[in-house]
N, C-alpha and C positions, 0 to 999 in steps of 0.2 A: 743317648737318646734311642729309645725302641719303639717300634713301628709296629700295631698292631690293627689286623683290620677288622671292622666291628660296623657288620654290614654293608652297606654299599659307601662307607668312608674308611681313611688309615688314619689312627688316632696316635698321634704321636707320646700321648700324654698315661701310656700302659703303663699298668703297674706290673713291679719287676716280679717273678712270681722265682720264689727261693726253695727247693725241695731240699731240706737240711744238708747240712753239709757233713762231710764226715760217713755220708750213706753210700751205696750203689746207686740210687736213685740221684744222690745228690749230683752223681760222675756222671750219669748217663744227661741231666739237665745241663750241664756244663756242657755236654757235646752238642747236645741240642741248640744252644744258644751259640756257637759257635766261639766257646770264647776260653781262655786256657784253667787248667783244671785247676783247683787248688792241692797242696798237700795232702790236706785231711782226705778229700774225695781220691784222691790216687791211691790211697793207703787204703781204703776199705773197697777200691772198685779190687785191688789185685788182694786182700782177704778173702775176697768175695769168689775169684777166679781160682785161688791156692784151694777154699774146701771144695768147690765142683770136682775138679782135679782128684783130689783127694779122693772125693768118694768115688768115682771112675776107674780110679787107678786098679784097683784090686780087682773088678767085672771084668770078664772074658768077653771082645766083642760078640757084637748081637751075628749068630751066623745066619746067611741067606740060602733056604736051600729049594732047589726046583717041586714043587709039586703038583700031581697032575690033575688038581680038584677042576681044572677050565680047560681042559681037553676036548678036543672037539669044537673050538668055538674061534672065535677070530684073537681075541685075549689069550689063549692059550697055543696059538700060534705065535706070539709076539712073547710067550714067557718061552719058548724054544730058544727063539732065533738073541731075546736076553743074554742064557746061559749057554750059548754058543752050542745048543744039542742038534740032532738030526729030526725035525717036526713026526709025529707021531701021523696015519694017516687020517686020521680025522679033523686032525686041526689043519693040514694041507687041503684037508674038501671044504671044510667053513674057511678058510683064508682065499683060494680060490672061487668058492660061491661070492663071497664077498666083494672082490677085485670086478667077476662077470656084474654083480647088482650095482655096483658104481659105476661103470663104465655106461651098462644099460641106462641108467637116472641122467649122468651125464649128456650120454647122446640125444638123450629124448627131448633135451633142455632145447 
């Protein structure tokens, strides 16, 4: 028996809603409903996971590298202290400016 609520009542009398079986979609509704997977759906959730895989496998992670397009700004103080560099001095005077104007807004409260 499934419980579903259908405005301000829980109508005991849902219908059971079935996303094919045998899909990704069908595994993932199996999870959803809390209830154990069948066969068919376990076989095509990990075909499903085997070609991601696949097509990843051979891409060279995405590399992250510092740049200094927000220098000077409070964001570009926090892309410093990210990649663990020495803040350049213009993003130490907007990080600075920054800490005095909050402190200032703070106090004034």
């Amino acid at each position: 028996m499934s419980y579903q609520y259908r405005g301000t009542k829980f109508v005991d009398d849902a219908p059971e809603v079935t996303n094919g079986c045998g899909t990704y979609a069908g595994y993932r509704a199996h999870l959803r409903r809390s209830e154990e997977t069948c066969r068919e759906c376990r076989d095509a959730a990990n075909a499903y996971w085997r070609h991601n895989y696949e097509q990843r496998k051979g891409k060279p992670r995405k590399e992250h590298r510092f740049s200094n397009d927000a220098c000077g700004t409070r964001a570009g103080y926090a892309r410093h202290q990210f990649y663990n560099l020495e803040p350049c001095q213009p993003c130490r005077q907007a990080a600075s400016q920054y800490i005095a104007d909050y402190r200032a807004r703070r106090n004034a409260a």
